[in-house]
N, C-alpha and C positions, 0 to 999 in steps of 0.2 A: 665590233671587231670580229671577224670570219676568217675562220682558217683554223685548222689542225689537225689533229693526229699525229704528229712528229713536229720535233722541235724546229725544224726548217720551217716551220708555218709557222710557231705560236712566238718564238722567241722575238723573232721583227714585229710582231704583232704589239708584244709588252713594251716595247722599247719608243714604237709609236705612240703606244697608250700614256708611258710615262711622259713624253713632252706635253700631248695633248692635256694629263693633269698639273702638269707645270704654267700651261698656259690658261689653268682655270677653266677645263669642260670635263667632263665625264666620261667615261669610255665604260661599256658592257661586254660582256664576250657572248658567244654564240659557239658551244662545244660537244662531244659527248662526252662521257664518265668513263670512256675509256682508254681515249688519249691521250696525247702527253699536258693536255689544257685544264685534263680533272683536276690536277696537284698541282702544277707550277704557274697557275691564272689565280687562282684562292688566296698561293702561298704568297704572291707579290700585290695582293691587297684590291682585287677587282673583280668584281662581283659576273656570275656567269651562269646563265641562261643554257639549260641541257637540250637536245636534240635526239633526236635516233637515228642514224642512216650508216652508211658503210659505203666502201667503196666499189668501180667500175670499172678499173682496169688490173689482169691477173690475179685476178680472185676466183673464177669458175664463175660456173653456171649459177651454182645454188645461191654464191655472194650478190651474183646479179639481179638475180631474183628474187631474192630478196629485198638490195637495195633501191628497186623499182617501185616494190610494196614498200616501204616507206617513206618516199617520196614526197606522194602527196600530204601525208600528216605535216612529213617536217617541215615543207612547206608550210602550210598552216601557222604550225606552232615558232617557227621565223615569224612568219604574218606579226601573228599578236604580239610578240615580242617590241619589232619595231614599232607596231601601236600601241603598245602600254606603254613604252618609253620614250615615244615621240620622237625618234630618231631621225635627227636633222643629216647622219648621211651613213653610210656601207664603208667601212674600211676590208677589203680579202687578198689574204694574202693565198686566197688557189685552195685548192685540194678538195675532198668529198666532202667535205663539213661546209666549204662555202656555198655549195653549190643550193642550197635550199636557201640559203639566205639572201643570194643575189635573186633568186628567181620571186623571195618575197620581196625584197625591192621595187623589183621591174612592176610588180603588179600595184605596189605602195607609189609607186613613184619619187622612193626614193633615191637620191644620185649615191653612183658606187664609184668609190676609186680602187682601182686596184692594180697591188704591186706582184711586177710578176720579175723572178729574182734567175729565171734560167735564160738560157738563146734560145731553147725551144720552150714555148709558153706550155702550161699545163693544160689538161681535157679543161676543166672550168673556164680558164681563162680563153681558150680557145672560142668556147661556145658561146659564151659570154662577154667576148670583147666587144663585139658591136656598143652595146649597152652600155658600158660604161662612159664615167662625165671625162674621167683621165687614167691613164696608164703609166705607172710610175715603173720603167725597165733599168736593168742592170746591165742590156747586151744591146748594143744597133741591131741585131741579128732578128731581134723581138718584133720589130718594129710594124714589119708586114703584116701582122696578124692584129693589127688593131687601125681604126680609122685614121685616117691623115689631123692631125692638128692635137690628137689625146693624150700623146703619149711624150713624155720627159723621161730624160736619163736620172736617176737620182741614185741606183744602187742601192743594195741593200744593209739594212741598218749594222754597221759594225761595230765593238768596242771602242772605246778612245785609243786604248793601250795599243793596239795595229798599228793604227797612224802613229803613233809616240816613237816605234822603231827607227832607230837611225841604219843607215847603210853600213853592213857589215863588211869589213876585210878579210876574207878567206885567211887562217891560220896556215902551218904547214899542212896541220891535218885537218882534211873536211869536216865541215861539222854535218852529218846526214840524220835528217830527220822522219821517219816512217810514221805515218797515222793513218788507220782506215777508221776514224772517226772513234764516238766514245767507248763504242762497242766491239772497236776492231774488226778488221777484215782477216777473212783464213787464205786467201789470195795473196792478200801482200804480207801477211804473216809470215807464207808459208816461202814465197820470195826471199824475205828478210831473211829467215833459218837457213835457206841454202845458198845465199851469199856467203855468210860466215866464213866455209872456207874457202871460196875464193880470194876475199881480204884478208884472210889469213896467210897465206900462200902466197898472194901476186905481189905484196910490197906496197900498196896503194895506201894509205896515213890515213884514219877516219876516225870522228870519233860518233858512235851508232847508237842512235836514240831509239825506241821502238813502241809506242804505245799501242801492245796489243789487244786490248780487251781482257776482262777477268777470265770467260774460257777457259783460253789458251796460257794465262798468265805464269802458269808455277810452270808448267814443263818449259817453256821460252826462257825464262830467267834461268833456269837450271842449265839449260844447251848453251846460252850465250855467255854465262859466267865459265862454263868449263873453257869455251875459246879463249880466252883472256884480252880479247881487244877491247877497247875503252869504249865507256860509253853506259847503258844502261838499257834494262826493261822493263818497263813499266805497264803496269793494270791500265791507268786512266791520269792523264795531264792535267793536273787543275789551272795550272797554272799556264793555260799555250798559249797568249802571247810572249811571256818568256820564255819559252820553249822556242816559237817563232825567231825571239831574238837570238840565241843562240845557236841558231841552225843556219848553214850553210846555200842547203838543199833541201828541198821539203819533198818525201813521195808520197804522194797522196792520193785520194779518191777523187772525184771532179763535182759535189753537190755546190748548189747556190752559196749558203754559208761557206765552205770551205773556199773556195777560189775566191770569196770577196774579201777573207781575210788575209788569202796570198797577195792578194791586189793592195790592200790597205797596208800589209808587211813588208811589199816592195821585196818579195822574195822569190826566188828562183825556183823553178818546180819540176817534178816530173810527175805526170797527173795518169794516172790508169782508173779508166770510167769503170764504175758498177755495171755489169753488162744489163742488169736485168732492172735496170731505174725506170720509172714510167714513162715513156714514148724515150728511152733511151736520151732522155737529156741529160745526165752528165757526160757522154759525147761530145754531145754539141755545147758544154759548154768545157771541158776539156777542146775544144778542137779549136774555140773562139779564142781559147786564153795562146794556143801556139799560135795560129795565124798572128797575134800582137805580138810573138817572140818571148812570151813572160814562162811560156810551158815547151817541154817535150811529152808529149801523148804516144801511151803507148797500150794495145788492146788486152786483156785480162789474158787470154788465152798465151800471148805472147811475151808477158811479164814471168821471168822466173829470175833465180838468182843468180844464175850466169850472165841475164840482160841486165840484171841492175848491179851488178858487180864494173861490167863492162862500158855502163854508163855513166858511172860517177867517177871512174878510173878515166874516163874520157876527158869530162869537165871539171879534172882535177887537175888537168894537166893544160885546162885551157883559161884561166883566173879572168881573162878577161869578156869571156864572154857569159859569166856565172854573175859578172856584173850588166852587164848590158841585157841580159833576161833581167835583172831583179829590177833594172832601172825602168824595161818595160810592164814589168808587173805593176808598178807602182802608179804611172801612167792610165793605169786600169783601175785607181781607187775612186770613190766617189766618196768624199767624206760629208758627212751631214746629212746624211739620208732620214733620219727620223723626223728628225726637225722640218727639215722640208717635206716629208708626207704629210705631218699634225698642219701644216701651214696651208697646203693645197687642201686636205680634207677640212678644214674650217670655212676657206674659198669657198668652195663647192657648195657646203650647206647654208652660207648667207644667200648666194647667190639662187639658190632654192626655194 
């Protein structure tokens, strides 16, 4: 299993891993000690093989430079890996960590599958599609960057709890939901805070959810409790498929995870990409989900809180077309993804 640094890589990873132990085979990881795979790959009970390497894009010269000199080790030390384990196949799910592992593959001969969870595929996946046995995508958009016959739509692995949401009936007052992820965004944070008095003032009925990030957390609760409109601020969502359920509208950021759970939530969105994501895919996968009609996409630069005041006060007044995004979002789900990756990567290593 390849992939990490951030949990958009490890978490689909675990989730493939638990079907593939469900179905009685083994899964390794392949990480460094620095990523999000040091603690949350151990903690769910699966043994994991360190590496050294770093990344290649927006990092500088010296990160480059660096992660060039280590290259060939970590290649290597991929090497022995898949040969002490006799590694019957490559699960990668993208990023700098996979990158020495597919490239011990290719020299092992062993078959890689790998799932690429954006519309624009990652630097890895790019370089590395040729080679692979199948490409398991979340977007048609994907499709061109891998050979004719590899590649299957399966989506990326989501909670059950997504799918379990039934289709909400807009209340009087909106249910609007902000997350720029666990961490929060100061973007759409900073959005949120000066919408306040706009929905205070224009009349528009919402009730405003906010998951900022720790940060920012104590000054947010303190500005929003003083307006008095309903609703809440919150550090960190444990619980966001409930959250999902409760919400009306979702504004969010545009990564793999987050728009697959829109998709699975069958909920309505307004998506403002991270400007500065690698080769700019959540863009393009913010721009995929509006072409389906499930998103309005709007550019960081041009989100403030007079646009999202002025945007929910729009689609507050339009009920039925808050349903017809959610009904197309939902048309975007792909349920069963895990299961059908552990099924293809099984495929792949008999057939090896």
């Amino acid at each position: 299993m390849a992939g990490g640094g951030t949990g958009g890589h490890v978490i689909p990873s675990l989730a493939v891993a638990a079907e593939l132990r469900r179905m009685g085979h083994e899964a390794v990881f392949v990480g460094t000690r620095r990523g999000m795979e040091a603690t949350i790959v151990p903690r769910a009970g699966y043994e994991i093989e360190w590496i050294e390497i770093g990344g290649l894009q927006r990092v500088g010269w010296q990160q480059t430079a660096k992660t060039l000199w280590q290259l060939p080790a970590s290649v290597w030390k991929s090497w022995r890996v898949l040969k002490k384990k006799r590694a019957a196949a490559v699960f990668s799910m993208g990023g700098y960590v996979a990158a020495p592992v597919m490239l011990a593959a290719a020299m092992g001969r062993v078959p890689v599958v790998v799932m690429e969870p954006n519309a624009l595929p990652g630097l890895v996946a790019r370089k590395m599609g040729g080679r692979v046995k199948r490409a398991l995508l979340a977007f048609e958009e994907a499709k061109r960057y891998f050979p004719a016959g590899v590649t299957e739509m399966t989506g990326l692995p989501v909670r059950e709890e997504f799918f379990a949401l039934p289709e909400r009936e807009p209340g009087a007052a909106l249910s609007v939901l902000v997350t720029g992820g666990s961490r929060g965004s100061k973007a759409l944070n900073q959005a949120a805070r000066e919408s306040w008095k706009h929905f205070r003032q224009g009349g528009t009925a919402v009730r405003f959810v906010l998951q900022c990030g720790a940060d920012q957390y104590e000054a947010l609760a303190r500005e929003f409790n003083e307006t008095r409109l309903d609703g809440a601020v919150t550090a960190f969502i444990h619980d966001m498929p409930r959250a999902y359920g409760e919400a009306d509208i979702v504004v969010s950021r545009s990564g793999a995870g987050a728009v697959s759970e829109l998709a699975a939530a069958g909920k309505p969105s307004i998506l403002v990409p991270f400007p500065f994501a690698a080769d700019d895919h959540q863009r393009h996968n913010a721009e995929a989900m509006g072409r389906a009609g499930a998103a309005l996409v709007f550019g960081e630069s041009e989100w403030t809180g007079e646009r999202l005041y002025g945007t929910v006060a729009e689609l507050s007044a339009q009920r039925e077309r808050l349903r017809v995004m959610g009904r197309a979002a939902r048309q975007q789900a792909k349920p069963g993804a895990a299961k059908r990756a552990a099924e293809i990567l099984l495929e792949i290593a008999r057939r090896a």
